[in-house]
C-alpha positions, 0 to 999 in steps of 0.5 A, a space after each residue: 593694382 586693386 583686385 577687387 576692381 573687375 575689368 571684364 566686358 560685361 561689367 561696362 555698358 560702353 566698352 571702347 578701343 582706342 589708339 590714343 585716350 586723352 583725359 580732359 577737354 580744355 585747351 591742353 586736352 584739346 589740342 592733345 586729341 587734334 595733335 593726335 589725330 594728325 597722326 592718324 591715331 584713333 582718338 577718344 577724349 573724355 571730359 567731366 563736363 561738356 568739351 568747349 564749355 568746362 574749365 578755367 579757360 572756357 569761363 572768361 578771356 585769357 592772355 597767351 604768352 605770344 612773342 614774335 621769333 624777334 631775338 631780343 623780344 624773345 630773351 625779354 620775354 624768357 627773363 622777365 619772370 626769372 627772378 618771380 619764379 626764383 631762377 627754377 625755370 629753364 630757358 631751353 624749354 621756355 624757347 620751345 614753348 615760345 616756338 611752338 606757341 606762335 606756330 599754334 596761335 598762328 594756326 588758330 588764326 587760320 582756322 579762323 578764330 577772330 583775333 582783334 586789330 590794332 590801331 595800324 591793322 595788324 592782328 593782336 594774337 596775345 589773347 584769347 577769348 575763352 568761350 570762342 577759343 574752346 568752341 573753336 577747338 571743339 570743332 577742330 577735334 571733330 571734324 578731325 575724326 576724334 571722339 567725344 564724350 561729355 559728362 564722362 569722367 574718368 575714375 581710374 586708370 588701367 594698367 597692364 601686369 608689366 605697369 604700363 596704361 593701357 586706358 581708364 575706366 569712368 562714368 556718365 554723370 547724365 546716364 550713371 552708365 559705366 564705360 571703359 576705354 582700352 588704349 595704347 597710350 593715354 594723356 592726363 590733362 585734368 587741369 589742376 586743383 583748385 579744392 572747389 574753393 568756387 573760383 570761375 570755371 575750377 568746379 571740375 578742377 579737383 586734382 583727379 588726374 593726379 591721383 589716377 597719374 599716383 595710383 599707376 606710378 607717377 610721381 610729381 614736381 614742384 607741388 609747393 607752389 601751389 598757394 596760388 589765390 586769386 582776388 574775387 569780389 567778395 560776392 562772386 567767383 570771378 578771380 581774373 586779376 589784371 584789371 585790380 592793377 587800376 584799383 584802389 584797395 581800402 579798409 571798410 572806412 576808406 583808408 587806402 591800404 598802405 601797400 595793397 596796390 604794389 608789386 606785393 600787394 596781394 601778401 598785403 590784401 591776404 594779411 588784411 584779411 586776417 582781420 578786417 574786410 577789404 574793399 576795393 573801386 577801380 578807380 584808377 582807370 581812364 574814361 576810355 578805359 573803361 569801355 575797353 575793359 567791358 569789351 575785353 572782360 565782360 565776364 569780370 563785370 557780370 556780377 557787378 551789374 547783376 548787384 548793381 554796382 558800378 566798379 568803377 565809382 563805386 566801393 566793393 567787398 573783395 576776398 581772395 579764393 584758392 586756385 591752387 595748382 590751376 595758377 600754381 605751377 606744380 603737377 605731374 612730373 614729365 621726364 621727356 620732351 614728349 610730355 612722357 611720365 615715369 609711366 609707361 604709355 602716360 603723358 601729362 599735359 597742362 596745368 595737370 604737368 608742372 610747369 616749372 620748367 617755363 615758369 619755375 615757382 611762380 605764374 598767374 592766370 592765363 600767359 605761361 599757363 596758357 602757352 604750356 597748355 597748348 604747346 604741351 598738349 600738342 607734344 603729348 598728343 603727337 608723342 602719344 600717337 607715335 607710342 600708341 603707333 609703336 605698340 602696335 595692334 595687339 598692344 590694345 588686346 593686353 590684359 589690363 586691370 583698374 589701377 585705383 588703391 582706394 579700397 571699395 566703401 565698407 559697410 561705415 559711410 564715409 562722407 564725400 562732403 565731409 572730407 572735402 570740408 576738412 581739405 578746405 580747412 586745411 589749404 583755405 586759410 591765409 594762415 595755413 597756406 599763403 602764409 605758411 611756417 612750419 608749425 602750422 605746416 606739420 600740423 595741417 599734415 598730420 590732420 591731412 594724414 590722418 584723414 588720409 588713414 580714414 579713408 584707406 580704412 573706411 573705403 571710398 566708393 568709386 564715385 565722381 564725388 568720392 575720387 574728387 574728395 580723395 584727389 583733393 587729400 592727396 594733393 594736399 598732402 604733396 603739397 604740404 610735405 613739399 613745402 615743409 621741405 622747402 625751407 625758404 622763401 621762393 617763387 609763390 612759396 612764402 614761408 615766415 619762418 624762412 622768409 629769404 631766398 636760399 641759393 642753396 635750395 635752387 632745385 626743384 622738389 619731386 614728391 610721390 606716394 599715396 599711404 607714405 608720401 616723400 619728397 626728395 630735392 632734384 638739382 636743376 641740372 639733372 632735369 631732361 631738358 636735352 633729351 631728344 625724342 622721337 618727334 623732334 626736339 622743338 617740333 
């Protein structure tokens, strides 16, 4: 607890009571505050940016691992990615994300969200179009009594003398006003953290909930897998990758890339990169195709039309950008089927949450993500609600304080630019990263450590773009010491120096810590995937 932090009314120009605070407003986040809601609980959801507008799912369409309560499709569905993900996924839960995700979409369906036909009139529920998705549940939260506010992010978590939460405080970007929100219960659904390497819609995804989640207590899982790139246009943003599966990758004089366009194909773009440019025309897709890409993704086509390029017959530049644990798996550790945390009153939801337990150590854009995102949020908010409920009224009247441990900026400036600089040099480097060994590993620690150090000894001020900066040297260290650990090659954790999967490695990894961070191996039978809880196992 960092007592140079004051919690008294007066220093707060907004200062709010709730059951039930929820950190974050994209898909997780929101279906946490309407889930909440049902439960009669007082809800307040705050949102860096504009809730419905923000994030990675907001930006563009989305895939949802949506599969009918068939038997076999739904044993296909949990195996098809086992072997991907290095067999650290767990089937129990995977079924429970399966079941709770056909009963959400099926409710968005009702609530009238326009999902497409098929050619023999039945509906097609395994996407989501993000801008229609997020406004849809933008309404739904409302109108259910939650309440909103934008351009408000968090900065701290609060917490009592006995360590549970007991809300946060933070700021209004438009206004500079502070506010504080005393609660009984708290989910972080922040996202990942994509190290603003200008992925589509990960602007606001700077690992901020992990750092509050850290500062209070929490602890982490499978932050190894978190190299996660995805490929853009070389002069855009845009990082939705399905529709490279009909593309052609080329060198700059035309030479198709042996290997870039199979299963491993983007290892091959990565090491290309290295040293030469890499091109790439979607030339692989019918006529007929094409017109049903452009409905389906007009996003991926705007900075095509606004170069004047025709992707389709026409050779363009792409790079790979970082979305780290957006489309990574790793995040905040829960220990229930609740989405409950190591901390008392903290839930975790999203990409903010790990989602080994479905995906193990590896996924991509949209699908298990976004499955997890609403099924986790679902949990979390009703779990949430039942605690809050639990706590009782004077619950909320308990003396709380800031749990940040950055001490206050001194009188030398720290640069907030400057240190997300030195982050990206780090985790931006297919070198560094994608390709990751232990030499350049440990070296990139001790840097990132350092940096940390700097940090601890200068002082930060309690700014959005200070904690962004800290959150980002934070997570990087969780990740880079979890993957110096895991000597192997597993999931999306390509380590050259261990290019093999190791059976004798199939846990997971669990790290923490802010001055000194460890790791420590959990086999796969201790996790809690049979824990019953009060709202239900499955519900």
């Amino acid at each position: 607890m960092n007592s140079t932090h004051s919690s008294a009314a007066r220093d707060f120009n907004l200062d709010l009571q709730a059951d039930v605070l929820v950190i974050g407003g994209g898909p997780a986040g929101t279906w946490a505050a309407w889930s909440a809601a049902s439960e009669a609980a007082n809800v307040i959801l705050v949102d860096k940016g504009y809730c419905g507008t923000t994030g990675a799912t907001a930006a563009a369409g989305t895939g949802i691992w949506y599969v009918a309560p068939d038997p076999d499709a739904r044993k296909a569905a949990m195996a098809s990615r086992e072997a991907l993900g290095g067999y650290l996924a767990h089937r129990d839960w995977m079924m429970r994300v399966l079941d709770r995700t056909y009963a959400n979409v099926n409710s968005l369906a009702e609530w009238g969200y326009p999902f497409p036909l098929d050619d023999t009139g039945q509906p097609q529920r395994n996407s989501l179009q993000g801008p229609d998705y997020m406004r849809l549940m933008r309404q739904k939260i409302k109108r259910a009594g939650v309440t909103v506010l934008d351009h408000s992010p968090a900065l701290e978590l609060l917490v009592d003398h006995e360590g549970a939460v007991g809300g946060a405080i933070g700021i209004q970007r438009q206004t500079g006003e502070r506010w504080r929100i005393r609660s009984n219960a708290v989910v972080i659904a922040t996202g990942g953290c994509a190290f603003l390497s200008k992925a589509l819609g990960c602007n606001v995804l700077t690992g901020d909930g992990y750092l509050m989640a850290a500062e209070a207590g929490a602890d982490f899982s499978g932050m190894e897998f978190s190299n996660a790139y995805g490929i853009s246009p070389a002069f855009a943003t845009v990082t939705k990758t399905l529709f490279y599966n009909w593309a052609s990758f080329t060198y700059e004089d035309g030479t198709v890339i042996p290997g870039a366009g199979s299963q491993k194909g983007r290892s091959v773009i990565a090491q290309t990169l290295l040293t030469q440019p890499v091109y790439a025309i979607l030339d692989k897709a019918t006529e007929d195709m094409r017109s049903i890409m452009r409905n389906a993704q007009p996003n991926f086509f705007l900075p095509f039309d606004r170069m004047g390029i025709d992707p389709f017959t026409q050779r363009f530049p792409v790079t790979l950008r970082l979305e780290g644990t957006v489309r990574g798996t790793g995040g905040i550790r829960i220990v229930d089927q609740s989405c409950a945390t190591v901390v008392p009153g903290l839930y975790a939801a999203g990409d903010a949450a790990t989602r080994e337990l479905i995906c193990g150590g590896f996924t991509g854009g949209g699908s298990h993500n976004a499955a997890w995102a609403t099924s986790s949020g679902y949990w979390s908010g009703q779990a949430a609600a039942i605690y809050a409920r639990r706590s009782g009224e004077q619950a909320i009247q308990r003396q709380v304080e800031p749990a940040g441990t950055l001490p206050p900026e001194r009188k030398q400036t720290l640069d907030p630019k400057a240190v997300v600089a030195a982050v990206q040099a780090e985790v931006f480097p297919y070198d560094r990263n994608y390709f990751r060994n232990q030499s350049s590993l440990t070296a990139s620690l001790e840097r990132l450590d350092s940096l940390w150090q700097t940090i601890r000894e200068t002082g930060m001020a309690t700014t959005v773009q200070a904690r962004e900066a800290a959150a980002m040297v934070a997570t990087a260290r969780w990740m880079y010491r979890s993957a110096i650990e895991r000597r192997e090659s597993r999931g999306m954790h390509k380590h050259t120096d261990y290019p093999q999967l190791d059976p004798a490695q199939q846990h997971h990894l669990v790290s923490g810590g802010l001055d000194q961070v460890w790791v420590q191996s959990q086999p796969l039978s201790d996790q809690v995937v049979a824990v019953k809880v009060a709202v239900g196992a499955g519900q």
